[in-house]
KOLTOR-822538 format. One record per atom (N, C-alpha, C): residue number from 1; chain; x, y, z; residue in one letter. Coordinates in steps of 0.02 Angstrom, whole numbers, plus 50000, padded with zeros to 5 digits. Layout:
<rs>
{r NUM, "A", {X, Y, Z}, "A"}
...
</rs>
This chain:
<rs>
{r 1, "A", {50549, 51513, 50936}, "X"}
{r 1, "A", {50547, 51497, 50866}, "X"}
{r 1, "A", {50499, 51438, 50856}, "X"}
{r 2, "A", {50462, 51437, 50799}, "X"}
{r 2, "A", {50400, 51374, 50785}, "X"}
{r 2, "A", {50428, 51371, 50723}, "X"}
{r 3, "A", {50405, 51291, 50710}, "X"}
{r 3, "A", {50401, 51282, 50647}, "X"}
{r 3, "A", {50349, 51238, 50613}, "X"}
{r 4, "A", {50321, 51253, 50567}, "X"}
{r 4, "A", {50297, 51232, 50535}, "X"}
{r 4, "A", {50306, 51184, 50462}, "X"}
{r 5, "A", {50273, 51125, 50472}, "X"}
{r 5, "A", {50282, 51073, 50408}, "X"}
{r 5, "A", {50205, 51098, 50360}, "X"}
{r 6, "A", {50251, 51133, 50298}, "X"}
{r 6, "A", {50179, 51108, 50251}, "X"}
{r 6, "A", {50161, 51062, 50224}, "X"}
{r 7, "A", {50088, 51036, 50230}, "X"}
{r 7, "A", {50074, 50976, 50231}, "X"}
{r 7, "A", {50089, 50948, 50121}, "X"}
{r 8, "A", {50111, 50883, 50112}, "X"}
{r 8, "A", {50106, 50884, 50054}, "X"}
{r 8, "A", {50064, 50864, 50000}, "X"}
{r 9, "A", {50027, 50897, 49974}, "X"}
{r 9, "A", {49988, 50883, 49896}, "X"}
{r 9, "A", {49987, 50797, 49904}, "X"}
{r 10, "A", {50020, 50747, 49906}, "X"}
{r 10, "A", {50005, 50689, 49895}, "X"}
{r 10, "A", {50052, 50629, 49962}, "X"}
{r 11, "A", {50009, 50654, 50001}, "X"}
{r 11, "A", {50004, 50605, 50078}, "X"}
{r 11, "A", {50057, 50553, 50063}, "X"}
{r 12, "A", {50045, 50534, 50023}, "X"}
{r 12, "A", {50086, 50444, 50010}, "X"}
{r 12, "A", {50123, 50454, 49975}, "X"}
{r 13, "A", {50175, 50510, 49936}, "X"}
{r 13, "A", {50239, 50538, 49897}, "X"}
{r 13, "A", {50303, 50503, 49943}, "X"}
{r 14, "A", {50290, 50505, 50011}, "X"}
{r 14, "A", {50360, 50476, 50031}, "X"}
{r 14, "A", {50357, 50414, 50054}, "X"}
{r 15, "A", {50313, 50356, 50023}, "X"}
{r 15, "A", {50307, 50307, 50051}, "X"}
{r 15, "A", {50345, 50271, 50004}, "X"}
{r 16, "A", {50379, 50202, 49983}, "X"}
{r 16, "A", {50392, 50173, 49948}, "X"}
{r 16, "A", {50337, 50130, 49895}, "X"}
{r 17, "A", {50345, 50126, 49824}, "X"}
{r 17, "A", {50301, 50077, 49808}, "X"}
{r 17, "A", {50327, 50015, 49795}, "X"}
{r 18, "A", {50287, 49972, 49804}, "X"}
{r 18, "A", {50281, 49919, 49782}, "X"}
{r 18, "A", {50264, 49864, 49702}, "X"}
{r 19, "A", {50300, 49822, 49679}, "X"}
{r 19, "A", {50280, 49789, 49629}, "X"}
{r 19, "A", {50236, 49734, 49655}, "X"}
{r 20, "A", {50179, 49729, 49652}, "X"}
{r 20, "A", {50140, 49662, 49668}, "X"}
{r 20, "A", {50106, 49638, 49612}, "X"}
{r 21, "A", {50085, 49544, 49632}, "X"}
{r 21, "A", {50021, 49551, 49585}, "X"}
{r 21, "A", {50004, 49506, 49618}, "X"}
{r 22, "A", {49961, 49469, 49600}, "X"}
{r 22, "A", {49876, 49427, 49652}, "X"}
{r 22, "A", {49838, 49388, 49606}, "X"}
{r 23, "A", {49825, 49341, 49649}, "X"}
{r 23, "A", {49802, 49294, 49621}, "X"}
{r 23, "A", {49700, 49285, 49640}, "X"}
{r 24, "A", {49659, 49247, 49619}, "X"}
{r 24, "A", {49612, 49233, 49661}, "X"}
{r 24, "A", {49610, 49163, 49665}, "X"}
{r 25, "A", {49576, 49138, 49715}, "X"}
{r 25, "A", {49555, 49068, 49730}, "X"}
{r 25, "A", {49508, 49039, 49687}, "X"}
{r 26, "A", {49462, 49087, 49649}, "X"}
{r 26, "A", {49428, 49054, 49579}, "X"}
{r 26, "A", {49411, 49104, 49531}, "X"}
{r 27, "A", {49403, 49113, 49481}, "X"}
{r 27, "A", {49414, 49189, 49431}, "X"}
{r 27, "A", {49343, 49186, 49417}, "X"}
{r 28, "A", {49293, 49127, 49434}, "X"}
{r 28, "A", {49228, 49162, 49403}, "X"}
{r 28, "A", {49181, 49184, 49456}, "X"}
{r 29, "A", {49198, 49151, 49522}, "X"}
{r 29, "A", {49192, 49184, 49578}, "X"}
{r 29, "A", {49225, 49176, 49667}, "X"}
{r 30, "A", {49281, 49219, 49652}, "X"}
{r 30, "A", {49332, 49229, 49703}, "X"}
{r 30, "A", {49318, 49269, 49781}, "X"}
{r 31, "A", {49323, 49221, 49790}, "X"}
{r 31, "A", {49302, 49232, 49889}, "X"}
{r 31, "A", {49359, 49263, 49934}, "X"}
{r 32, "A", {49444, 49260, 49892}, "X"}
{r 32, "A", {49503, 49240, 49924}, "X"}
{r 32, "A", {49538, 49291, 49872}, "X"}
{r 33, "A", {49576, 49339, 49898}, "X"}
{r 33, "A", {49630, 49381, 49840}, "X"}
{r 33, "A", {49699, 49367, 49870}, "X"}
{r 34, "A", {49737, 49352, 49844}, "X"}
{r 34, "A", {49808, 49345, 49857}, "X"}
{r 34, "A", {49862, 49379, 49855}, "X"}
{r 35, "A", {49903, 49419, 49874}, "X"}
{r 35, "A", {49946, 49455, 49864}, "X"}
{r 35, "A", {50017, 49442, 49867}, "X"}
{r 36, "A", {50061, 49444, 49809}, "X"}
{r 36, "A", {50145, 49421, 49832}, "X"}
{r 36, "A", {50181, 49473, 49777}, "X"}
{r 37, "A", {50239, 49476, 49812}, "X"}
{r 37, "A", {50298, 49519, 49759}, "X"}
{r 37, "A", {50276, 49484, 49714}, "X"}
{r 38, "A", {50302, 49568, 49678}, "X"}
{r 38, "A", {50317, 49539, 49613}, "X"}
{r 38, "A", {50403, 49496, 49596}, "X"}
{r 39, "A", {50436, 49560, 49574}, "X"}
{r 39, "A", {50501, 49540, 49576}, "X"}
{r 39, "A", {50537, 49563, 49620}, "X"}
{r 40, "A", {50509, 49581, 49670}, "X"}
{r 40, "A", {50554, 49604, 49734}, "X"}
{r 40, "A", {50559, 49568, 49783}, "X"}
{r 41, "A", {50595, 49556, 49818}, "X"}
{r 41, "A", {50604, 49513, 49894}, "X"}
{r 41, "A", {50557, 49549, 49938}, "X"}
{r 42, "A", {50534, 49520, 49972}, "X"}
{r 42, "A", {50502, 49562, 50047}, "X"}
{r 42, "A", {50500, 49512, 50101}, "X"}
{r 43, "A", {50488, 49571, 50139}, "X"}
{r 43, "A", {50468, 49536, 50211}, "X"}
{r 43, "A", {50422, 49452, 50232}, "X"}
{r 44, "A", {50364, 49491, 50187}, "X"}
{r 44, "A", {50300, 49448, 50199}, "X"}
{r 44, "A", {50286, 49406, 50122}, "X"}
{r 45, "A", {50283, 49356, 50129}, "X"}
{r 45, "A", {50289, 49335, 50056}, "X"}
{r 45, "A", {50224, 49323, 50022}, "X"}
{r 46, "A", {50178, 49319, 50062}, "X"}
{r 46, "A", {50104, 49344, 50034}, "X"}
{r 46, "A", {50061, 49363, 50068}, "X"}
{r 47, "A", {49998, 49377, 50061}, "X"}
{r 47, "A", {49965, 49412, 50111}, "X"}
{r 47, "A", {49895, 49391, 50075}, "X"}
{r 48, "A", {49809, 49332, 50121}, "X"}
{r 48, "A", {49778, 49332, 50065}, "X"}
{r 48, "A", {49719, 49385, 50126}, "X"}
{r 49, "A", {49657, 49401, 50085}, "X"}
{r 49, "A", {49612, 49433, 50121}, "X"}
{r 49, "A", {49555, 49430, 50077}, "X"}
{r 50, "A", {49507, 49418, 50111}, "X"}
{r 50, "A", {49436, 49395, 50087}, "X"}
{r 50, "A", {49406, 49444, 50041}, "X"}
{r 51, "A", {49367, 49448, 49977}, "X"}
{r 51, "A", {49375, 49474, 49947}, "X"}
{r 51, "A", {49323, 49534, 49971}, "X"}
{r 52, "A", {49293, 49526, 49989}, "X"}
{r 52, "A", {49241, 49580, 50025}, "X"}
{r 52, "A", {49256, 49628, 50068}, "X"}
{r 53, "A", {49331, 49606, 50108}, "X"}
{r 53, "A", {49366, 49649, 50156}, "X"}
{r 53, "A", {49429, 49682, 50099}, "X"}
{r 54, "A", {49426, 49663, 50040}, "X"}
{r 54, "A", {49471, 49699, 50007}, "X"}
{r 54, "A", {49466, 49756, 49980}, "X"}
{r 55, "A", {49522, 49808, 49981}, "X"}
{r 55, "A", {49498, 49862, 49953}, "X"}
{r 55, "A", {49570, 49888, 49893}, "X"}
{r 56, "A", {49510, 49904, 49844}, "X"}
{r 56, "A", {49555, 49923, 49762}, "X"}
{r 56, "A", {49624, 49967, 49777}, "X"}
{r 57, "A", {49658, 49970, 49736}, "X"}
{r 57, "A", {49724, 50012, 49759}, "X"}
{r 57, "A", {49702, 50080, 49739}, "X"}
{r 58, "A", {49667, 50079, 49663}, "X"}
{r 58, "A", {49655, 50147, 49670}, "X"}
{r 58, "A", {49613, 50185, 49728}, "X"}
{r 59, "A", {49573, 50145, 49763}, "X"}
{r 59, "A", {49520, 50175, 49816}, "X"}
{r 59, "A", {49580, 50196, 49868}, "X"}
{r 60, "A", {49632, 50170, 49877}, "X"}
{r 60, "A", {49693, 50191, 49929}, "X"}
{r 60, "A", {49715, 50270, 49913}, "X"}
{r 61, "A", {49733, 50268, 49852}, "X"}
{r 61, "A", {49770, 50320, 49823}, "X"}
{r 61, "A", {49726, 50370, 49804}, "X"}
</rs>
């Protein structure tokens, strides 16, 4: 007997989301993006990454 998983329409359906929002280190020109819950508790309480190594959420999704 085999079985097969069909794969699903949207890769990231069973992942959890997240509420975030972010800050920058200067708004007219930001080197530094910041990331922290929103109103949720987590693990990691922020996360920052250079803005050049950052990538948009919609480019994720």
């Amino acid at each position: 007997m085999s079985v097969q998983q069909t794969p699903s329409a949207d890769p990231l359906a069973s992942y959890p989301e997240f509420g975030l929002s972010c800050l920058y280190d200067d708004d007219d020109d930001p080197s530094e993006v910041t990331l922290f819950p929103g109103e949720e508790m987590s693990t990691t309480e922020w996360v920052t990454a250079d803005v050049d190594s950052a990538v948009s959420l919609d480019e994720l999704r």
